[in-house]
C-alpha positions in Angstrom: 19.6 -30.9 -16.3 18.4 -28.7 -13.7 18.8 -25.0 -15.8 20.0 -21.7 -13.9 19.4 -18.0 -14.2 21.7 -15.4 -11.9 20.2 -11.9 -11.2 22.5 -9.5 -10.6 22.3 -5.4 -10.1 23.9 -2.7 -11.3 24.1 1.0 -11.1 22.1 2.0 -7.8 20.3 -0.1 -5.3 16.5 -0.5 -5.2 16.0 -1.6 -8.6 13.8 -4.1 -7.8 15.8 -7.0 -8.6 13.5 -9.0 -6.4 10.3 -8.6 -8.2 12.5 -9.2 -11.4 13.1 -12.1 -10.5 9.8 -13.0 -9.1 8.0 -11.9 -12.6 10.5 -13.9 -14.8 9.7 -16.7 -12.4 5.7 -15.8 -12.9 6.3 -16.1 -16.8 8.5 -19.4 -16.9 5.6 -20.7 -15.0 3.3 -19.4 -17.4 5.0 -22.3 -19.5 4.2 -24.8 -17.9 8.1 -24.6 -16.4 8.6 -25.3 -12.3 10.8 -22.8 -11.0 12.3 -21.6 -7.3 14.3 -18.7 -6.2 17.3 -18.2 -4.1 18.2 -15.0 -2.5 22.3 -14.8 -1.7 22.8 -12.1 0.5 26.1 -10.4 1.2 26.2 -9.3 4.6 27.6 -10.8 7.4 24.8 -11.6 9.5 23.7 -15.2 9.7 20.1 -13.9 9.2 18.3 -10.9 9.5 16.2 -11.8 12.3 18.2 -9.6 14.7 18.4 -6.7 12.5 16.4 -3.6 13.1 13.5 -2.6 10.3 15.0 0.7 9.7 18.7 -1.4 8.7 17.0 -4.2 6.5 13.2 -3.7 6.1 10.7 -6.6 6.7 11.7 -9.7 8.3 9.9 -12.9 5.7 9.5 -15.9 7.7 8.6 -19.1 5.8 7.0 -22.4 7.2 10.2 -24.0 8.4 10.7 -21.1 10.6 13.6 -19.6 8.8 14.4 -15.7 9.1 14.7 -14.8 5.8 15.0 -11.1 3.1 12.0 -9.7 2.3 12.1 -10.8 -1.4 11.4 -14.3 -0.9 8.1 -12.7 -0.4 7.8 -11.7 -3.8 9.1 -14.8 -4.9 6.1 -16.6 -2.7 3.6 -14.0 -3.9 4.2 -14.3 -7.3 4.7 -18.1 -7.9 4.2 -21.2 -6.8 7.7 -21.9 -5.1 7.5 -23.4 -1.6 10.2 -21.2 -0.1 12.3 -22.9 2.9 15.7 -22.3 4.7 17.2 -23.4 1.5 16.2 -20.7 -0.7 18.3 -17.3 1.4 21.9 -17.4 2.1 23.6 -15.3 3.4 27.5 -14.5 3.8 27.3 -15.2 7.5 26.0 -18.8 6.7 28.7 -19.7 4.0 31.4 -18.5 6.4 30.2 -19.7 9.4 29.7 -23.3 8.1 33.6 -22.8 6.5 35.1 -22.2 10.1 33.2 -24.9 11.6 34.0 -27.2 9.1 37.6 -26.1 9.2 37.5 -26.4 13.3 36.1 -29.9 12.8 39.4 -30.5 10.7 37.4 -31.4 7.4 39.6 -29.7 5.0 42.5 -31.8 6.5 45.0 -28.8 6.8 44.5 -27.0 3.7 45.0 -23.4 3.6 41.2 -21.9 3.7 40.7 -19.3 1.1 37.8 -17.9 -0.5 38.4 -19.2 -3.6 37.9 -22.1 -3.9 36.3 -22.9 0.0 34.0 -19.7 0.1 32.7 -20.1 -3.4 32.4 -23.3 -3.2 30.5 -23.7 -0.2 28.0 -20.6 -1.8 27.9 -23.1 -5.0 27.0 -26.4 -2.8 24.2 -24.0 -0.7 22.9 -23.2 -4.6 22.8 -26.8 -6.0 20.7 -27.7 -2.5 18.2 -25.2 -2.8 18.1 -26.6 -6.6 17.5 -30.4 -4.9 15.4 -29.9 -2.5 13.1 -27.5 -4.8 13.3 -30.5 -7.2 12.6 -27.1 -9.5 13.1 -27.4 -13.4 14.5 -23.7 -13.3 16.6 -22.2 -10.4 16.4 -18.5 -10.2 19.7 -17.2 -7.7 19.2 -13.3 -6.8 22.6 -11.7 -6.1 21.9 -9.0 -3.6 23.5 -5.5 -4.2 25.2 -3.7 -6.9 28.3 -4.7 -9.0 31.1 -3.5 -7.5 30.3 -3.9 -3.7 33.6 -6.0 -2.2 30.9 -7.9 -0.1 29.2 -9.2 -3.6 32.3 -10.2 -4.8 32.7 -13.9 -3.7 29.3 -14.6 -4.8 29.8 -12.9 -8.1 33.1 -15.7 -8.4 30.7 -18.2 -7.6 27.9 -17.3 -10.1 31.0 -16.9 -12.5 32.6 -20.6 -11.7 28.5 -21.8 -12.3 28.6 -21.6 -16.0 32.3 -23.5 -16.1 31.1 -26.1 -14.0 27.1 -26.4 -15.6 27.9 -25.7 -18.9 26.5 -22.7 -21.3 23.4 -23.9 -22.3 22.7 -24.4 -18.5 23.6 -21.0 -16.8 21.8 -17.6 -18.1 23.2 -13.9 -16.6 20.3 -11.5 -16.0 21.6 -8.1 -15.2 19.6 -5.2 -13.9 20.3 -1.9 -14.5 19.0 1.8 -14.3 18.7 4.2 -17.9 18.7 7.4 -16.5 16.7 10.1 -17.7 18.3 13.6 -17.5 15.4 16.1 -17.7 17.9 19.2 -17.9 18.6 18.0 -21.2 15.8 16.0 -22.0 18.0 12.9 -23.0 18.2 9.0 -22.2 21.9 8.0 -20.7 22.9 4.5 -21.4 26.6 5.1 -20.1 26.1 4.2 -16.2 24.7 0.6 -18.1 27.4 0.6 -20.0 30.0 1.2 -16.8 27.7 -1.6 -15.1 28.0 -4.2 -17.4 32.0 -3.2 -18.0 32.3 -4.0 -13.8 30.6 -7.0 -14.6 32.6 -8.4 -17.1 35.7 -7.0 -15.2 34.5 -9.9 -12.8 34.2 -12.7 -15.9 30.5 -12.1 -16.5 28.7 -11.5 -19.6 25.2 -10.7 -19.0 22.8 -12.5 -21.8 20.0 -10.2 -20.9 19.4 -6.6 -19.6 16.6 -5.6 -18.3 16.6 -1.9 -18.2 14.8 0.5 -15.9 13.6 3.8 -17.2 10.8 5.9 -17.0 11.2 7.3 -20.8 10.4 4.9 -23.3 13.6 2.9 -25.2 13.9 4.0 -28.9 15.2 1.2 -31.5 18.0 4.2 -31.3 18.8 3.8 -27.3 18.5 -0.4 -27.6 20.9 -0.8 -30.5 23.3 1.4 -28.7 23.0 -0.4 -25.6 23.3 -3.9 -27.6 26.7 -2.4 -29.4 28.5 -1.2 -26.3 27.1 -4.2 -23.6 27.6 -6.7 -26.1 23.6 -7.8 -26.0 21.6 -8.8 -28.5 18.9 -5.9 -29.8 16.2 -8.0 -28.1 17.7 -9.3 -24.9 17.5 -5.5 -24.1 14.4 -5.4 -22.2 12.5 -2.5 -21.1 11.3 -2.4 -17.9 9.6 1.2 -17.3 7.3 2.0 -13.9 4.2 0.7 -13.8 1.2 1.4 -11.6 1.1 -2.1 -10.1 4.0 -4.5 -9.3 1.7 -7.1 -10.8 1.8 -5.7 -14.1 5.2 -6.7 -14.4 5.3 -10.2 -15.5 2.9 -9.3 -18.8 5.7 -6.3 -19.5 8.0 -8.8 -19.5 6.2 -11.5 -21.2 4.8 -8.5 -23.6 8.7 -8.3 -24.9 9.2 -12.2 -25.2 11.6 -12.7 -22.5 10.0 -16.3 -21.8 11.1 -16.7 -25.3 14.4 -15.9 -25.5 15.2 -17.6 -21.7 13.0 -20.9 -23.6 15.6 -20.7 -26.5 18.8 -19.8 -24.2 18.4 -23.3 -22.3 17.4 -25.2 -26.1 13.6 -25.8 -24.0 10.5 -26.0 -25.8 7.6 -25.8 -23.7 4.0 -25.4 -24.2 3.0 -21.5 -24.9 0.0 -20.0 -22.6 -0.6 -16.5 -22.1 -1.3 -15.0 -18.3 -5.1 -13.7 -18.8 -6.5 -14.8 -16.2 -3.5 -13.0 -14.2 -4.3 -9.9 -15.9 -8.1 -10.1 -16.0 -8.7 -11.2 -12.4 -5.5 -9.1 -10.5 -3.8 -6.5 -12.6 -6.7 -4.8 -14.3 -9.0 -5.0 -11.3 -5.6 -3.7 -8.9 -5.3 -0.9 -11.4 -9.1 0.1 -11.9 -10.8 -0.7 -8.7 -15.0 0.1 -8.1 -14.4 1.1 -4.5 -12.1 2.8 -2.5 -11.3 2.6 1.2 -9.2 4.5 3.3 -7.1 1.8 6.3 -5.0 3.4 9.3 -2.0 1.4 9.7 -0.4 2.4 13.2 2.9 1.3 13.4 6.3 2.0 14.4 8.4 1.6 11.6 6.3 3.4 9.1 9.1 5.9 7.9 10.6 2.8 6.0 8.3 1.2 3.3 9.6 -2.1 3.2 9.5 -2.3 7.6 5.9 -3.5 6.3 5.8 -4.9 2.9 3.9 -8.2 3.4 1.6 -6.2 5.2 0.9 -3.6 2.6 0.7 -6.6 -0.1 -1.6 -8.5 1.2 -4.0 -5.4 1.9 -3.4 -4.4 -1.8 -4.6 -8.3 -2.7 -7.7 -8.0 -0.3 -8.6 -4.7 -2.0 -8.1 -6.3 -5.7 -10.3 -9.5 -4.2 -13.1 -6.7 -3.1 -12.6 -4.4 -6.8 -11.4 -1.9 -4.0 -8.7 1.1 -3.7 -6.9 0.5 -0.5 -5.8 3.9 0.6 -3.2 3.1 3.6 -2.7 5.6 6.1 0.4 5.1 7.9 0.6 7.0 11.4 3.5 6.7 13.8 2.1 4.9 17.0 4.6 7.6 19.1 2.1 10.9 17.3 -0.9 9.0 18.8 0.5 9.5 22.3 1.3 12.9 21.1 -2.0 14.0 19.8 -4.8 11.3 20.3 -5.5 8.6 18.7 -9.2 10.6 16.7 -7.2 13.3 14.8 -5.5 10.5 12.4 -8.8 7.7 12.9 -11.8 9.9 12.8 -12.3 9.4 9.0 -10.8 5.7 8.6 -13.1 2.7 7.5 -10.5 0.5 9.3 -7.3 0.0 12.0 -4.6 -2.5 11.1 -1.5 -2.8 14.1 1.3 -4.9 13.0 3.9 -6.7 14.4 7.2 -5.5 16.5 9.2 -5.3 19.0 10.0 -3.0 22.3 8.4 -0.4 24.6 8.5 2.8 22.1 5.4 3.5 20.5 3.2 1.0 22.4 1.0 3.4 24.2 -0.5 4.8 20.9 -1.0 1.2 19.4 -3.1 0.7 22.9 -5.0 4.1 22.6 -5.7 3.7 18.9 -6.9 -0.1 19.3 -9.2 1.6 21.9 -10.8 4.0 19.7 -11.2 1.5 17.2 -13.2 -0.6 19.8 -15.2 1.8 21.1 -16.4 3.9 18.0 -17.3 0.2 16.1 -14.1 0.7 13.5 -13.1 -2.7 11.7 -10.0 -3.6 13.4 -7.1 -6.5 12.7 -4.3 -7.3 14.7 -1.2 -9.0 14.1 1.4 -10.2 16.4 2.0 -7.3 18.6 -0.7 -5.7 17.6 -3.2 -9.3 19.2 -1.0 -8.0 22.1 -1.9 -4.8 22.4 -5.7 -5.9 21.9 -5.8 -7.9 24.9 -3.8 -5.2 27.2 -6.1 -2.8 26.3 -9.4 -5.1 27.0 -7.8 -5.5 30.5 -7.6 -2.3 31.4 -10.5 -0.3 29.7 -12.9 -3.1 30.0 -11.8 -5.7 32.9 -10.2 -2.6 35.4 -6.8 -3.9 35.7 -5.3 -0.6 35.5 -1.9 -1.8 35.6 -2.2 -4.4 32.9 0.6 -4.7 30.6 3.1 -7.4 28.6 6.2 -8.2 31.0 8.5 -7.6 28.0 7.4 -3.4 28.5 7.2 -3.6 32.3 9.2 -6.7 33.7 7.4 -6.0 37.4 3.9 -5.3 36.1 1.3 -6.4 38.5 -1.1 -7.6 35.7 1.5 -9.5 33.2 -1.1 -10.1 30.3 2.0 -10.9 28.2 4.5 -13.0 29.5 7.1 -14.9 28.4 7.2 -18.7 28.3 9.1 -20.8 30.8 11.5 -22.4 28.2 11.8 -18.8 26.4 13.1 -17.7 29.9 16.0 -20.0 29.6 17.0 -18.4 26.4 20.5 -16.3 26.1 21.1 -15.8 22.2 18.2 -13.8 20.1 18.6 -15.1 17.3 16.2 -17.8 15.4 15.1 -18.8 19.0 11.7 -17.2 19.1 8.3 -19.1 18.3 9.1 -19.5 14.4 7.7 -21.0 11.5 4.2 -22.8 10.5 1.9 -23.7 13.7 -1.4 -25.2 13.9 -4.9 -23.5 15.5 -8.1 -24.8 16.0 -10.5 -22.5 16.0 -13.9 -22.2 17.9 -17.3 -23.1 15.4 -19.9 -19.6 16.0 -17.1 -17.5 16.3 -16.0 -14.8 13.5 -12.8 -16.8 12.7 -14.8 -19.9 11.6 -16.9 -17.5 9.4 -13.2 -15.9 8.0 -11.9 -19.2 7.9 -14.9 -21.7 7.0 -12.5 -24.6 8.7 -11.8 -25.8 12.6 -8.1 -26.5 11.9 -5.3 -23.6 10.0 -1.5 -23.5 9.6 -0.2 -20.1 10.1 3.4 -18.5 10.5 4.9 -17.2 13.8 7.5 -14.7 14.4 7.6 -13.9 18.6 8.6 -14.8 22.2 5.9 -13.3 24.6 2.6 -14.9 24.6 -0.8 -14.3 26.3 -1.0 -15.2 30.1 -3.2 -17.9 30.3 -4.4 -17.0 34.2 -6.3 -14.0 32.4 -8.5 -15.6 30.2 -11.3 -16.4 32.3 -11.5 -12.7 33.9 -11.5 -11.0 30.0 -13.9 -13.8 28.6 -16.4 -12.8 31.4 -16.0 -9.5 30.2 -16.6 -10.3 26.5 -13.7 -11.0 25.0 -13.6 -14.1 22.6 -10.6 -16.9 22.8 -11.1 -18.3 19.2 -8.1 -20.0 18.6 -5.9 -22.2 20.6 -2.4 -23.6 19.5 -3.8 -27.0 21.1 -0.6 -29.0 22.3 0.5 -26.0 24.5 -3.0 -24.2 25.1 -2.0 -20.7 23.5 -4.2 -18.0 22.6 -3.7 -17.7 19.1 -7.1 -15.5 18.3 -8.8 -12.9 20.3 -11.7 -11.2 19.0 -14.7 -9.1 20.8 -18.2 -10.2 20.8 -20.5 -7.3 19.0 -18.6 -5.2 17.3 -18.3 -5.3 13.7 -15.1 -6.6 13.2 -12.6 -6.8 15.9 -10.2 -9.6 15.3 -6.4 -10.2 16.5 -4.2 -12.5 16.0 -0.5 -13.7 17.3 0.6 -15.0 14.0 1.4 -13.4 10.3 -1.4 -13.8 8.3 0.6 -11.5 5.7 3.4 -13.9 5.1 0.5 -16.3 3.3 -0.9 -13.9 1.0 -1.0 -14.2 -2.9 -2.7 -11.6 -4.9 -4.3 -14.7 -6.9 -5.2 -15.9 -3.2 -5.7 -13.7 -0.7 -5.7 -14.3 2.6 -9.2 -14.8 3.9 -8.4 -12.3 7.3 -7.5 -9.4 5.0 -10.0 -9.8 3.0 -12.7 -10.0 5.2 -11.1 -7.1 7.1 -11.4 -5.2 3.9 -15.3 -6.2 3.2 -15.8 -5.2 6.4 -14.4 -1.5 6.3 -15.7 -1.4 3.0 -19.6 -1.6 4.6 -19.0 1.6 7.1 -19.8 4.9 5.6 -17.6 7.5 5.8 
């Protein structure tokens, strides 16, 4: 029997439910257990591939193409889950596919209600992740706080769970913030009391708390909460700030939670410990030999999960190099304000990432520039590949008036341009280039050497691609075309012959990166910086 644990929140937001759930996941793999992760998300949208960065943070795309919350992510990042469509729902999924169905006439008349057609469809989208995943242990994030009237039909459904799968099958894990009040120099346990009374309000007992605090929890403060929650002394779990997110999984494990979830289900599984995970990443992410400083110039900067991927997977090239990456995030927009040398002069690298629209671009052109022409490592991603080969075409080929069609729909040089079939195209949602493509890539170019293979898989998230009736004029000019999606002949790399690293690509290298495997563009990017001298 397939054995569940439900992750909910309580208190405030940003608790990190998430990497909760991806460290208990880490740890029940550290037994030997296979695990995957669900993310239910309340809001209405089907997906949050329309949303803007500043609303929702990081789009995560997975191989199958699906839009998906930036936790699945973590959950990738941490364990070995292959995360698909199946693992994020969303409340604009469950009722969409409950209006079609009633439309279709499948519920033959009946009066829809959201108990028991909304739950139940959330439950069904549940046990399909669970099949498909073929996963011993199902790990189902609730996303947002007890006590949001969005959570609520989820919270039914997680509730209906244990009825229909049985005690020994279902485990509540419930997330939750112990305040310290420095005014009085005192611990508060009542908002986790008032949490966990919402909770049961609903008709769920939470088996295990895991508590966030930056003060340590006395045996005092735990009995307490254990009295008034209705916990067991050890199933109150401390969960104070750490210096890396990957430290989390040995706090957990530290405090035998793999234990007590082990003894919960009535499991007994062989008992390893995680030291190669803290030998080879955590204590090498939290005492680093090197340091280096990386300019990340990007639009959405003033949100830090707009680039979470992106800031992970420079984090897991720095603990592959036993470096410090120091990220210095500049607003493309201050670029065009001030110049591109008074935020680059002192970098050892540039990084553009991905997005959409006109704001911003120029100083993503005039900073790819500098990098170019003052030998500063350089990776681009997505837009960023984009903004690369604009800024060859005009600075190096002449074409003065180069640009992407999706900025300037009548520009006379349309380096970027959109696809015939993309033309066509009314809705914006889940109808770009998504999902897992294959490149070949060039032998004797610095790909191969990053790559050390003729053949990748990598993730896609755009519409405009590069003009093919340019390449000739900018690979006279000394730009390289070193990967090619082959069955449609896109440029998928671009790179520039003689410089010490200048490499962009159309794809999301970030979306594959696991601090136990890094991705071998980052972390070539990083050795690179890491060799000029600042």
């Amino acid at each position: 029997m397939t054995k569940y644990i439900f992750i909910t929140g309580g208190v405030i937001s940003s608790l990190g439910k998430g990497i909760t759930s991806a460290s208990i996941g880490k740890i029940m793999e550290s037994r030997g257990m296979k695990v995957t992760l669900i993310k239910l998300d309340p809001y209405i949208n089907v997906d949050p591939g329309t949303m803007n960065p500043y609303q929702h943070g990081e789009v995560y795309v997975t191989d199958d193409g699906a839009e998906t919350d930036l936790d699945l992510g973590h959950y990738e990042r941490f364990t070995k889950a292959v995360i698909t469509k199946f693992n994020n729902v969303t409340s604009g999924q469950v009722y969409n596919s409950v209006i079609s169905k009633e439309r279709r006439g499948d519920y033959l008349g009946k009066t829809i209600q959201v108990i028991p057609h909304i739950t139940n469809e959330i439950k069904d989208r549940i046990r399909k992740g669970a099949h498909v995943s073929d996963a011993e242990i199902v790990l189902v994030e609730i996303g947002g706080t007890v006590g949001d009237i969005e959570s609520l039909p989820f919270l039914e459904a997680v509730r209906q769970f244990r009825l229909d799968m049985g005690f020994e099958n279902v485990l509540y894990v419930h997330v939750t913030l112990i305040p310290y009040v420095r005014s009085a120099d005192e611990i508060k346990t009542k908002p986790t009391q008032h949490s966990v009374g919402k909770l049961r309000e609903i008709g769920i007992q939470p088996d295990i708390l895991i508590c966030r605090t930056e003060k340590p929890l006395s045996d005092e403060i735990k009995e307490k909460i254990s009295l008034f929650c209705n916990v067991s002394k050890d199933s109150v779990i401390e969960a104070r700030d750490v210096e890396s997110i990957y430290q989390i999984p040995l706090v957990f494990k530290g405090q035998g939670l793999d234990k007590i979830i082990l003894k919960h289900f009535g499991l007994s599984y062989k008992s390893t410990d995680l030291k190669d995970w803290k030998k080879d990443i955590v204590e090498k992410a939290i005492r680093p030999k090197h340091k280096v400083l990386i300019a990340l110039v990007g639009k959405y900067i003033a949100l830090q999960d707009a680039y979470k991927s992106i800031y992970e997977a420079l984090n897991h090239a720095g603990i592959y190099n036993d470096a410090k990456v120091d990220i210095r995030k500049v607003d493309s927009e201050d670029i065009e304000r001030f110049g591109p040398a008074k935020f680059l002069k002192d970098v050892s690298g540039l990084l553009i990432p991905g997005g959409f629209g006109y704001r911003g671009i120029e100083g993503k052109i005039a900073a790819i520039r500098y990098a170019r022409e003052n030998a500063v490592p350089f990776l681009g991603l997505c837009l960023g590949m984009q903004c690369a080969v604009i800024e060859f075409a005009r600075n190096v080929c002449g074409l003065k008036e180069a640009n992407s069609t999706e900025f300037r729909q009548k520009t006379k040089h349309p380096i970027i341009s959109l696809l015939e079939e993309q033309k066509k195209i009314k809705d914006l949602g889940g109808t770009m280039r998504l999902g897992v493509y294959p490149c070949e890539i060039k032998k004797g170019t610095l790909a191969y050497k990053v790559y050390k293979k003729g053949r990748i898989m990598e993730r896609h998230r755009h519409r405009y691609e590069f003009n093919n009736k340019f390449r000739k004029l900018l690979a006279d000019a000394g730009m390289t075309f070193s990967g090619i999606y082959a069955k449609k002949d896109l440029v998928e790399i671009v790179e520039v012959v003689g410089h010490p690293f200048f490499l962009a690509v159309q794809y999301h290298p970030e979306f594959k990166s696991k601090p136990d495997n890094v991705h071998p563009l980052f972390r070539d990017f990083i050795k690179a910086a890491l060799l000029i001298k600042r």
